[in-house]
C-alpha positions as CSV (number, residue, x, y, z in Angstrom):
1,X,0.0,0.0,0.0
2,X,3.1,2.4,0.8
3,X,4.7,1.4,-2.6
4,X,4.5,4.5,-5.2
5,X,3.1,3.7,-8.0
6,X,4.5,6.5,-9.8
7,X,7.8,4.4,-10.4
8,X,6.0,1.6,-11.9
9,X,3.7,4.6,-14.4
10,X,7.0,6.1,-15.2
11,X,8.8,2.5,-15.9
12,X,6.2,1.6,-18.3
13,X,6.5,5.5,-19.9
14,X,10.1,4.1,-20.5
15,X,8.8,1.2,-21.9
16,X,9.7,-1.9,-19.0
17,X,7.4,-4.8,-19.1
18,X,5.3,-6.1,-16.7
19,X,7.9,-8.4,-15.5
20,X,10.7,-5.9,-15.3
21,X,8.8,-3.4,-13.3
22,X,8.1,-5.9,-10.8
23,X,11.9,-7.4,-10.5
24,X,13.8,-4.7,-10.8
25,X,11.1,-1.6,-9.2
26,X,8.6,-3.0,-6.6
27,X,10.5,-5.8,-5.4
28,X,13.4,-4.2,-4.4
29,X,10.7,-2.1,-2.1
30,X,8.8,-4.5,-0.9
31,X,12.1,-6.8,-0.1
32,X,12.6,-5.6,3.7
33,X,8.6,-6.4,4.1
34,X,8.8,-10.0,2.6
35,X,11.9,-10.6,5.3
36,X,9.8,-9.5,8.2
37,X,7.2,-11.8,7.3
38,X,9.8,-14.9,6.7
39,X,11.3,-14.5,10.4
40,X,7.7,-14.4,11.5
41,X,7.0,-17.0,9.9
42,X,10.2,-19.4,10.4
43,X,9.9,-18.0,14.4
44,X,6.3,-19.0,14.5
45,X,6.7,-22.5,12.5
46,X,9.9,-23.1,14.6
47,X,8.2,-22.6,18.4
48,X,5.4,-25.0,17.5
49,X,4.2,-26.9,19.8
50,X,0.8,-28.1,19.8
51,X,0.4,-28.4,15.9
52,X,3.0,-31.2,15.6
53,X,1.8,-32.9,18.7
54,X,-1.8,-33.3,17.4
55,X,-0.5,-34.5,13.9
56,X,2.4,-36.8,14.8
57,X,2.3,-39.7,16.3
58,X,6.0,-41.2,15.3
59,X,8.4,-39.8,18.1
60,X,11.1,-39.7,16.2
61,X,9.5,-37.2,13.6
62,X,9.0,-34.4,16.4
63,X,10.5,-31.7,16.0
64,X,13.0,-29.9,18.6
65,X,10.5,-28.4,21.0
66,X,8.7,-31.5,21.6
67,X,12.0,-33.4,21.6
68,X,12.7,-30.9,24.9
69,X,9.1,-31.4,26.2
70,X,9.7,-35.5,25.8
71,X,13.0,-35.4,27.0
72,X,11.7,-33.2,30.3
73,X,9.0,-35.9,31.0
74,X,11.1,-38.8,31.3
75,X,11.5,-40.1,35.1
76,X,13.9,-37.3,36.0
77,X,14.8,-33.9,34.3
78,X,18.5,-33.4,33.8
79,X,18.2,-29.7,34.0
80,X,21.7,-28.7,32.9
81,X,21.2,-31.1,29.1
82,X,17.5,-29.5,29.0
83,X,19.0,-26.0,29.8
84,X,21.7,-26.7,26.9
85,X,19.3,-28.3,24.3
86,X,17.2,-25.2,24.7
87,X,20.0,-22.8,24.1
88,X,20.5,-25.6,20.5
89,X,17.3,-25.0,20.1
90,X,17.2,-21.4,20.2
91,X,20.3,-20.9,18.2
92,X,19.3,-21.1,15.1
93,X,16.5,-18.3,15.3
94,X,18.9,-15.7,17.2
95,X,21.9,-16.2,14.1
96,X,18.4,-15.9,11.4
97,X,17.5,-13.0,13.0
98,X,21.6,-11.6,13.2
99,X,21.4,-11.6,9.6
100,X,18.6,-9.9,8.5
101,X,17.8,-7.7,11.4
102,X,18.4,-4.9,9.3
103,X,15.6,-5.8,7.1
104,X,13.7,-6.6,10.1
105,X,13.9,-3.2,10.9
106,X,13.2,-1.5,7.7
107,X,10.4,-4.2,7.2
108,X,8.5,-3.0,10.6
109,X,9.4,0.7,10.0
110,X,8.4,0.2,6.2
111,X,4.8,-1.4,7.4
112,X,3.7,1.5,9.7
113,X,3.9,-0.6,12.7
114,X,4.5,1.3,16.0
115,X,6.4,0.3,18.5
């Protein structure tokens, strides 16, 4: 909706196609949104919980957070391995998010979220 269309008007005054307006014009633009909604979505589809555990009922096809959640529920909790298999767990998202924070923050800034 913040995108001005007066760049793709003038692009096809210059004679771009459809095709080039969008690669090398809007995309470029909208690039910092689409990252903010792919760390949503890989932080979201990473922490799941209850999705997997209503669909899956092979233990060894959980993924990592019901892994933890299993492991925790055997007779005793080894706090120190669940403390460390969180931190594995958690790794991942925090060097994802490392790389593209600063699209994160153009992406949130970009989208007219407050905060």
């Amino acid at each position: 909706m913040g995108l001005p269309w007066d760049l793709s008007e003038a692009a096809k005054i210059d004679g771009a196609s459809e095709f080039r307006i969008f690669w090398q014009i809007m995309l470029p633009l909208v690039r910092p949104a689409l990252l903010v909604v792919a760390v949503f979505t890989l932080l979201w589809t990473w922490q799941d919980f209850f999705g997997p555990l209503v669909y899956l009922s092979d233990q060894s096809q959980y993924p990592l957070t019901l892994g933890l959640f299993a492991f925790q529920a055997q007779r005793t909790t080894a706090w120190a391995l669940l403390m460390a298999g969180s931190v594995l767990v958690t790794l991942p998202l925090v060097i994802v998010f490392s790389f593209t924070q600063r699209y994160f923050v153009q992406g949130i800034s970009m989208t007219g979220i407050k905060g």
